[in-house]
KEFI-950001 format. One record per residue (C-alpha): chain; x, y, z; residue number from 1. Coordinates in nm, 2 decimals. Example, Ala and Ser with C-alpha at 12.3 -4.5 7.8 and 13.67 -1.06 7.14 Angstrom:
# residues 2
<site 'A',<1.23,-0.45,0.78>,1>
<site 'A',<1.37,-0.11,0.71>,2>
# end
This chain:
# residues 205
<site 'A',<-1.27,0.76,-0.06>,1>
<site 'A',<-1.51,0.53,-0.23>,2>
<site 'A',<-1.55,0.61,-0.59>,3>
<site 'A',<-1.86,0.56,-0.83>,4>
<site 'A',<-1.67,0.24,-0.97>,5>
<site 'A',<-1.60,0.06,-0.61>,6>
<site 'A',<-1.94,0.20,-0.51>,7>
<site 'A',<-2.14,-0.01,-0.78>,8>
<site 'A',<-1.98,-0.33,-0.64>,9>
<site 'A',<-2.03,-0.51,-0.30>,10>
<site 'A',<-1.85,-0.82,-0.13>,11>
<site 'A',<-2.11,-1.12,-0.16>,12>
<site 'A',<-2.22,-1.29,0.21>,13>
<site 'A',<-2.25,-1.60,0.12>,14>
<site 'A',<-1.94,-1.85,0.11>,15>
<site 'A',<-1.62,-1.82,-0.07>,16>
<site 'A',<-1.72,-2.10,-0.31>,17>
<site 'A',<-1.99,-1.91,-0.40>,18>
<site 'A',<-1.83,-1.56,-0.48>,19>
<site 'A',<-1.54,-1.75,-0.66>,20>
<site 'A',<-1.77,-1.84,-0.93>,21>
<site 'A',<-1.84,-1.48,-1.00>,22>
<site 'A',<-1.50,-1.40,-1.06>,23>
<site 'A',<-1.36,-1.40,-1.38>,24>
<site 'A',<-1.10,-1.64,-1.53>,25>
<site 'A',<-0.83,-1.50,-1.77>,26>
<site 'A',<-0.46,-1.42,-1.81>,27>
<site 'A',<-0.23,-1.20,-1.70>,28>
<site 'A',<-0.20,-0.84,-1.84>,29>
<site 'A',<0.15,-0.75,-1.88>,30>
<site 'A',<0.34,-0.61,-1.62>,31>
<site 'A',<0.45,-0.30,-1.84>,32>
<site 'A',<0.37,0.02,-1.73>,33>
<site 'A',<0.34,-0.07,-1.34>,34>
<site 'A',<0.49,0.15,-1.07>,35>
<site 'A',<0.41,0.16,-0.75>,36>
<site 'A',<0.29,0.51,-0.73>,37>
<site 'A',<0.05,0.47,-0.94>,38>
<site 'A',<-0.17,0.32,-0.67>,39>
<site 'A',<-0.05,0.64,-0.49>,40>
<site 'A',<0.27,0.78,-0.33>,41>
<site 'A',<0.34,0.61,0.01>,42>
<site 'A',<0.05,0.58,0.25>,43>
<site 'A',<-0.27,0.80,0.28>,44>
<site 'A',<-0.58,0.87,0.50>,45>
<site 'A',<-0.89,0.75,0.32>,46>
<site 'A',<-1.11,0.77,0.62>,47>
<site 'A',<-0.98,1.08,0.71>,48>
<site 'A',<-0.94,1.02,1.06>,49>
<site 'A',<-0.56,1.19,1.08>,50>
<site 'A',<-0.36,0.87,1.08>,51>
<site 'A',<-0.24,0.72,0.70>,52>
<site 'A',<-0.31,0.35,0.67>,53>
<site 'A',<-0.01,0.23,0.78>,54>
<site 'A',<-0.05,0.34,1.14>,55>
<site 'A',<-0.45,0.19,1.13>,56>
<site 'A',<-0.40,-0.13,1.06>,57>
<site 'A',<-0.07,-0.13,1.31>,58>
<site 'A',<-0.32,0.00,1.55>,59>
<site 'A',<-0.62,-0.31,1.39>,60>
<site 'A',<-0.39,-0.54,1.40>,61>
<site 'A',<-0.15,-0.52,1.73>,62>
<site 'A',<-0.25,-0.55,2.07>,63>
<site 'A',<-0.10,-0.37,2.36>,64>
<site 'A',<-0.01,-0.04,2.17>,65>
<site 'A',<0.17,0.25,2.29>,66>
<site 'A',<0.14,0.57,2.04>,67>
<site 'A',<0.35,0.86,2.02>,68>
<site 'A',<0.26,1.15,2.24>,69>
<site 'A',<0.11,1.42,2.06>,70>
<site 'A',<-0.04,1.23,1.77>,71>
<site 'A',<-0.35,1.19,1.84>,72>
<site 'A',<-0.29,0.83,1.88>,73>
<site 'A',<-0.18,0.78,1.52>,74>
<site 'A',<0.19,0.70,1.54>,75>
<site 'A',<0.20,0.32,1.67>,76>
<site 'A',<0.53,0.33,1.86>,77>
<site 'A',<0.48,-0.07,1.98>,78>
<site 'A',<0.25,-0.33,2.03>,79>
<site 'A',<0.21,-0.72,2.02>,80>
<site 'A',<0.11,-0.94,1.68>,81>
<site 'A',<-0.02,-1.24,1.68>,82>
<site 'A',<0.12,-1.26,1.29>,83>
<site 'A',<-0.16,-1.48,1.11>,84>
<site 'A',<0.11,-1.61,0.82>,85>
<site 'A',<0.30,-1.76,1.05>,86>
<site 'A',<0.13,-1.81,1.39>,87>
<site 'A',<0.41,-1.72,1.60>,88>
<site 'A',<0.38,-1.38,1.83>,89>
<site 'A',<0.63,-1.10,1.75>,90>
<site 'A',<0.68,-0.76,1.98>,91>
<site 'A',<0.67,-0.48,1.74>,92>
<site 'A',<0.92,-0.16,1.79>,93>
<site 'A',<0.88,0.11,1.61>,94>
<site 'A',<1.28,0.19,1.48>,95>
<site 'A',<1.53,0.23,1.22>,96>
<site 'A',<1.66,-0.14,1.31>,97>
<site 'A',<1.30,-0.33,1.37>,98>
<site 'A',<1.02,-0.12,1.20>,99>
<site 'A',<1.05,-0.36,0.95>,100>
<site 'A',<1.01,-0.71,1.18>,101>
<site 'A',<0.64,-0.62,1.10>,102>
<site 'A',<0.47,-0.53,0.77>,103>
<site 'A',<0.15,-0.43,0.61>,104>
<site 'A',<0.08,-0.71,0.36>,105>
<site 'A',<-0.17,-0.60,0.02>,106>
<site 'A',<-0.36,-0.93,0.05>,107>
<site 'A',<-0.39,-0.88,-0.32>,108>
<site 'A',<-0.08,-0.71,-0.42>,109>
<site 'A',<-0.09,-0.45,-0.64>,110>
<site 'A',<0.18,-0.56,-0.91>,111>
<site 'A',<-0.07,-0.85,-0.97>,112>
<site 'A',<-0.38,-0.65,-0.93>,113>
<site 'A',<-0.23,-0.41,-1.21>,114>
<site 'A',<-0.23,-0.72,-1.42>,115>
<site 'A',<-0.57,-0.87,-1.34>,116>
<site 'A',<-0.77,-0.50,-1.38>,117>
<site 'A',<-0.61,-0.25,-1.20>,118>
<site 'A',<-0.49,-0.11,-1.52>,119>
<site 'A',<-0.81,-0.01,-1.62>,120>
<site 'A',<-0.92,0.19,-1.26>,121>
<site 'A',<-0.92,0.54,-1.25>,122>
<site 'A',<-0.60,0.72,-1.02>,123>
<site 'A',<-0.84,0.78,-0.70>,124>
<site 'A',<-0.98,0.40,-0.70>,125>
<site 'A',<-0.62,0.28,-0.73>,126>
<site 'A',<-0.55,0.46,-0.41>,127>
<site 'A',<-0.87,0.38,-0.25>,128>
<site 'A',<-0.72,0.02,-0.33>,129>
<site 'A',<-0.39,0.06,-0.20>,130>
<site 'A',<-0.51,0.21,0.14>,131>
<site 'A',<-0.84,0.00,0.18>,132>
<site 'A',<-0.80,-0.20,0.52>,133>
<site 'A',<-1.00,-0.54,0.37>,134>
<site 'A',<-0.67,-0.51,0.16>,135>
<site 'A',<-0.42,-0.50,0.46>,136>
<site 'A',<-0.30,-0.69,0.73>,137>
<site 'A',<0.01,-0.63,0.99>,138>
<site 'A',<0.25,-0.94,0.92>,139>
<site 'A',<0.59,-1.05,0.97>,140>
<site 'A',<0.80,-0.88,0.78>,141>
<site 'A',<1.06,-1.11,0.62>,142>
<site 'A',<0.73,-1.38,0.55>,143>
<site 'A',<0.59,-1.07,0.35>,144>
<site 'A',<0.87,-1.05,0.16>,145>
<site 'A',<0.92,-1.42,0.06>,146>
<site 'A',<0.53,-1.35,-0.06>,147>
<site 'A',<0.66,-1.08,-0.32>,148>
<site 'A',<0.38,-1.00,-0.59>,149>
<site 'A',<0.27,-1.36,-0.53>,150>
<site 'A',<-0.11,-1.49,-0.57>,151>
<site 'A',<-0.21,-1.80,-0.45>,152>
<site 'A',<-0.13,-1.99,-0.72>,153>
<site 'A',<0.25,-1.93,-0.64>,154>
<site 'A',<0.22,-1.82,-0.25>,155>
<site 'A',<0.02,-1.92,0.01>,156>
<site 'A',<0.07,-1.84,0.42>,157>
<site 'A',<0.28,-2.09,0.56>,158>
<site 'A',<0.04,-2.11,0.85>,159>
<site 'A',<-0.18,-2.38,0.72>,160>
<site 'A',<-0.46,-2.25,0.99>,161>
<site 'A',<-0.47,-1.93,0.83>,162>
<site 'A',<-0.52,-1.97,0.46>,163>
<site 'A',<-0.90,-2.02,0.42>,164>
<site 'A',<-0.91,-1.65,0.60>,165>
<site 'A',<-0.65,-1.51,0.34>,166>
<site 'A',<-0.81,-1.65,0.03>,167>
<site 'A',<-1.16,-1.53,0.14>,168>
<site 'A',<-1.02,-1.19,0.18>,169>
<site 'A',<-0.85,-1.19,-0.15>,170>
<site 'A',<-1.20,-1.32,-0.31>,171>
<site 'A',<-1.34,-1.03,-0.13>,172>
<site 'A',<-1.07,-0.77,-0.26>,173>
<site 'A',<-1.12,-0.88,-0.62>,174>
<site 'A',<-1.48,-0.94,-0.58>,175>
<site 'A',<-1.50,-0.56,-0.46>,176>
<site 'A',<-1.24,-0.45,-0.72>,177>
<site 'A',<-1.34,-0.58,-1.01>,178>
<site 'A',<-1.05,-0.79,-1.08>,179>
<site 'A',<-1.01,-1.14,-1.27>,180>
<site 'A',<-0.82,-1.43,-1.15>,181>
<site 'A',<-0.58,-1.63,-1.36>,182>
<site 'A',<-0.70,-1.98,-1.39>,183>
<site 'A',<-0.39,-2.10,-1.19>,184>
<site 'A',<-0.49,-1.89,-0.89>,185>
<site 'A',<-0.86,-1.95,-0.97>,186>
<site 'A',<-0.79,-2.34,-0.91>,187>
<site 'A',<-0.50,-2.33,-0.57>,188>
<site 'A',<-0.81,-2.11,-0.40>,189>
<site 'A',<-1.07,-2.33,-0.49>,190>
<site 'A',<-0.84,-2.63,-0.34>,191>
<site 'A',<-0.75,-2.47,-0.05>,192>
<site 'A',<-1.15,-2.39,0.03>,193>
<site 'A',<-1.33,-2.70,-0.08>,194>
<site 'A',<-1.07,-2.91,0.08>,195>
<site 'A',<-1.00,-2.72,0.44>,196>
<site 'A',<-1.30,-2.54,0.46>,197>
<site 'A',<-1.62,-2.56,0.21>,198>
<site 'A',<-1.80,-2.36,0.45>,199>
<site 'A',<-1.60,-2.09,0.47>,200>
<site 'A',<-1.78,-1.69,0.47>,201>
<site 'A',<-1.69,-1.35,0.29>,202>
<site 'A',<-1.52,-1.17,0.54>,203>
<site 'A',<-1.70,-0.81,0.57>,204>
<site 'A',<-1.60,-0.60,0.28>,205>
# end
């Protein structure tokens, strides 16, 4: 569900270091106006392939999957994560009680994106955002929700071996967007990179 906006943009291949610099630096918008639906209600099916978001990046994401009968393989019922924020292993059940033991993380979220840009997108590229998988991962639930609306000024994963990956994919996300970065944020990624890993690549956007 690409639209003319995201279209005109493309996720840089050389390093992180490189495509920071083209990202630009300014404050926060205000946070009035933001509601979650704006970005679209609940989760969708850009690629059109009959499963919403949700149940494609369970199905990215986990290993040893079992789907509902009769889906068409859509509705991930269980499966294994190997949760990057944390680096411990966690057995996904789908359930009232444990659904929530794993969550799909916005890399960027979209209460900040909505105050770095998002504002200014049209209604179909917020949902393309919302539902775009170089904007989701399958996490552990309660680390997702210590994260909040956090950027990496004010939240980064507590797996230490993990956090070049995440700001590269953030980079990417705004890169692709058309978002700015508060100088704050700008400054804990370019730390995190040039000190763990100066090298680091764009993931694939």
């Amino acid at each position: 569900m690409a639209t003319p906006e995201s279209e005109g943009r493309r996720v840089g291949s050389g390093t992180v270091l490189a495509q920071i610099a083209t990202i630009p630096i300014k404050g926060r918008a205000p946070k009035t106006g933001y509601d979650r639906d704006l970005f679209g209600s609940g989760w969708k099916d850009p690629d059109r392939n009959g499963c919403d978001a949700r149940n494609d990046i369970l199905a990215r994401d986990l290993t040893a999957t079992t789907a509902k009968p009769g889906t068409q393989s859509c509705v991930i019922l269980s499966g294994v994560l190997e949760d990057p924020f944390t680096g411990t292993t966690i057995n996904f059940v789908r359930g009232q009680e444990t659904s929530t033991k794993v969550q799909i993380d916005h890399v960027v979220a979209l209460s900040d994106a909505w105050q770095k840009g998002a504002q200014l997108m049209g209604a179909d590229e917020r949902v393309e955002f919302a539902n775009d998988p170089l904007n989701l991962l399958a996490v552990d639930g309660p680390t997702n929700v210590s994260k909040g609306d956090g950027d990496a000024a004010t939240w980064l994963p507590p797996n230490l071996s993990f956090r070049c990956d995440y700001v590269a994919r953030q980079i990417a996300v705004k890169a692709k967007y058309g978002l700015w970065m508060s100088q704050a944020e700008h400054d804990s990624i370019e730390r995190v990179v040039a000190t763990q890993c100066p090298t680091q690549g764009m993931p694939a956007g």
